[in-house]
C-alpha positions as CSV (number, residue, x, y, z in Angstrom):
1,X,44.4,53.5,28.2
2,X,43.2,51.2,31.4
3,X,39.8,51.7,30.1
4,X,41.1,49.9,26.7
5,X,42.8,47.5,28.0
6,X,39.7,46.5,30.5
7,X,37.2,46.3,27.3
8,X,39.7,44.1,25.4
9,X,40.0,42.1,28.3
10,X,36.4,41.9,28.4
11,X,35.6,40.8,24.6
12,X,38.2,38.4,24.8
13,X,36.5,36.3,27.7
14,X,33.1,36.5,25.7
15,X,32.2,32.8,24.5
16,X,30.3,32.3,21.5
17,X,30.0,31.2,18.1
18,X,31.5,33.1,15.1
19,X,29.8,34.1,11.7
20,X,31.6,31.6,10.1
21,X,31.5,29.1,12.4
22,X,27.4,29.6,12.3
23,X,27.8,29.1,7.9
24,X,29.5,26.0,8.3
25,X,27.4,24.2,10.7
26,X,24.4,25.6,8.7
27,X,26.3,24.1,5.5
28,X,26.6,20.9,7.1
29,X,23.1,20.3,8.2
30,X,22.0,21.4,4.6
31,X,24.1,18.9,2.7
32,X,22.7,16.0,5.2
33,X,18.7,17.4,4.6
34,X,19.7,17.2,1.0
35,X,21.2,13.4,1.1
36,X,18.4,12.4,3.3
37,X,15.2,13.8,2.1
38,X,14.8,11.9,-0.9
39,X,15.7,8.5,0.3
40,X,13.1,9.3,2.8
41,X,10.3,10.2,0.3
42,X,11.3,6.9,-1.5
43,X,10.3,5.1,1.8
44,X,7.3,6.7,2.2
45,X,6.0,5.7,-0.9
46,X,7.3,2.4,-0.5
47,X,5.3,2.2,2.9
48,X,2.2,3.5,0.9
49,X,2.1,1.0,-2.2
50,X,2.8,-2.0,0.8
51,X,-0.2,-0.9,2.8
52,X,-2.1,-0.6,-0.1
53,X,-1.0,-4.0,-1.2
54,X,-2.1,-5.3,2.0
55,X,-5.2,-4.0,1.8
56,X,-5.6,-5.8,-1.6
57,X,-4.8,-9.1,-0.4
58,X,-7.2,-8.8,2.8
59,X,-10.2,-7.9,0.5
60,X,-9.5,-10.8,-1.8
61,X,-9.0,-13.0,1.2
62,X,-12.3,-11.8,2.6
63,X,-14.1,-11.7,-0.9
64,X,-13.0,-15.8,-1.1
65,X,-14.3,-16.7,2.6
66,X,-17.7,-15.0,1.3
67,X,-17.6,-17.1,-1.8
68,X,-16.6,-20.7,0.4
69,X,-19.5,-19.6,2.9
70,X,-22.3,-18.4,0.0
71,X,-21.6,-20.2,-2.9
72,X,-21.7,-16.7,-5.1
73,X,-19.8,-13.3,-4.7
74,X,-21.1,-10.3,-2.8
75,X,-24.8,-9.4,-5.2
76,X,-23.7,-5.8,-5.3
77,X,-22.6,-4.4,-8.5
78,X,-20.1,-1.0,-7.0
79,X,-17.4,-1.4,-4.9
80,X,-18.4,0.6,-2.0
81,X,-21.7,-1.9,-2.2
82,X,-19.0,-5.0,-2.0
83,X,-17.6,-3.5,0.8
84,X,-19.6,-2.6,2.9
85,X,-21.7,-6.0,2.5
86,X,-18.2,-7.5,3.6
87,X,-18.3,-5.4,6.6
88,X,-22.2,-5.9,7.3
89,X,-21.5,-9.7,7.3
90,X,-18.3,-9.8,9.5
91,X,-16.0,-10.5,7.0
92,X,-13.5,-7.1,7.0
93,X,-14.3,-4.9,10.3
94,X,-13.2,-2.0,8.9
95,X,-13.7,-0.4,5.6
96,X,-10.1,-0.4,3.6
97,X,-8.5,3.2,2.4
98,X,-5.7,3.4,0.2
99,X,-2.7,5.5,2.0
100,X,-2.2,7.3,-1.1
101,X,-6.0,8.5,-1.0
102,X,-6.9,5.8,-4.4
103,X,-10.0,4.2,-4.3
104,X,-10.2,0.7,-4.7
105,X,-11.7,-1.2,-7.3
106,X,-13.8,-4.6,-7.2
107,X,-14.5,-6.9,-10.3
108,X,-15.2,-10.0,-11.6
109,X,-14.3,-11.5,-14.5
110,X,-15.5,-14.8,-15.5
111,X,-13.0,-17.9,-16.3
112,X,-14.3,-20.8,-18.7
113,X,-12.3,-24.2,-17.9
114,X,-13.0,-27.1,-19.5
115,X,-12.0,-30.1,-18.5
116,X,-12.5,-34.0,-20.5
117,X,-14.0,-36.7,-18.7
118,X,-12.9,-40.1,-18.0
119,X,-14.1,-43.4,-17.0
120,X,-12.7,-45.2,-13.6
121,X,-11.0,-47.8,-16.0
122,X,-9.0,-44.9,-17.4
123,X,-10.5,-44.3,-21.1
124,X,-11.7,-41.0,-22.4
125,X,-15.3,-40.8,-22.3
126,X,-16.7,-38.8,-25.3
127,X,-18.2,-35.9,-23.0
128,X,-16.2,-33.0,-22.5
129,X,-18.0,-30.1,-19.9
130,X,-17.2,-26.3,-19.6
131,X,-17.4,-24.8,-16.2
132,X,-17.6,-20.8,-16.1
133,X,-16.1,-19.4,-12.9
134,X,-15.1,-15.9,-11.7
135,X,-12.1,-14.5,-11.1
136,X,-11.7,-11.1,-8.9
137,X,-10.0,-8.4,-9.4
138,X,-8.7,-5.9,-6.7
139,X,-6.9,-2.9,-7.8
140,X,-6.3,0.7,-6.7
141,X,-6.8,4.2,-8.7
142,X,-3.4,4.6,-7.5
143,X,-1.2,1.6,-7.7
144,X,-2.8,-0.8,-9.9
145,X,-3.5,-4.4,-9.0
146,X,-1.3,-5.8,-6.6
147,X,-0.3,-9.1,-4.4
148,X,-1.4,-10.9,-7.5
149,X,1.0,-14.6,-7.8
């Protein structure tokens, strides 16, 4: 009997955490995972699509400063070309990447604008002239064009 009553005493001063109390907390920590994860994967690709929108607006940007400095767009017909003749002549240091793994895409499409002439006095002179420009157009396997106003 005064072996009983010592091993009683004995399990009663063990500290611990009970089988329930172990399901609960496990409970807990599942139904926070499970409000949390998908606002998180929502960031992520919101982080993605802004970097890659970034990246859009710094190759137009660089693409333009070619044009103001050469009069013409990079000669090279693929994108990788354009790029890297960006990065050859200082005008992007790094070659851009998509965080989604996309590949970007470089074209040109041209613009006709024609505009009327007139004289200093203010009369319309009979000529009209039709200037072809060209626009560019950045845009990503992934996530389309972006950054465009």
């Amino acid at each position: 009997m005064k072996m009983l009553v010592h091993m009683k005493k004995k399990w009663s001063e063990q500290s611990g955490f009970t089988l329930i109390e172990m399901v609960i907390a496990l409970f807990i920590v599942s139904v926070v995972m499970a409000i949390a994860l998908p606002n998180l994967q929502t960031a992520g690709a919101n982080a993605a699509q802004t970097g890659c929108e970034g990246n859009q607006k710094m190759i137009r940007a660089a693409l333009t400063e070619y044009y103001l400095a050469n009069h013409q767009y990079p000669p090279e017909t693929d994108t990788a070309g354009i790029l890297q003749d960006l990065k050859d002549n200082g005008y992007i240091d790094s070659t851009p990447k998509c965080p989604s793994g996309g590949e970007y895409m470089i074209s040109y499409t041209p613009v006709s604008t024609s505009t009327t002439g007139t004289s200093t006095t203010g009369t319309s002179s009979s000529g009209t002239s039709t200037a072809t420009e060209q626009q560019v157009i950045v845009s990503c396997s992934v996530h389309g064009e972006l950054g465009v106003k």
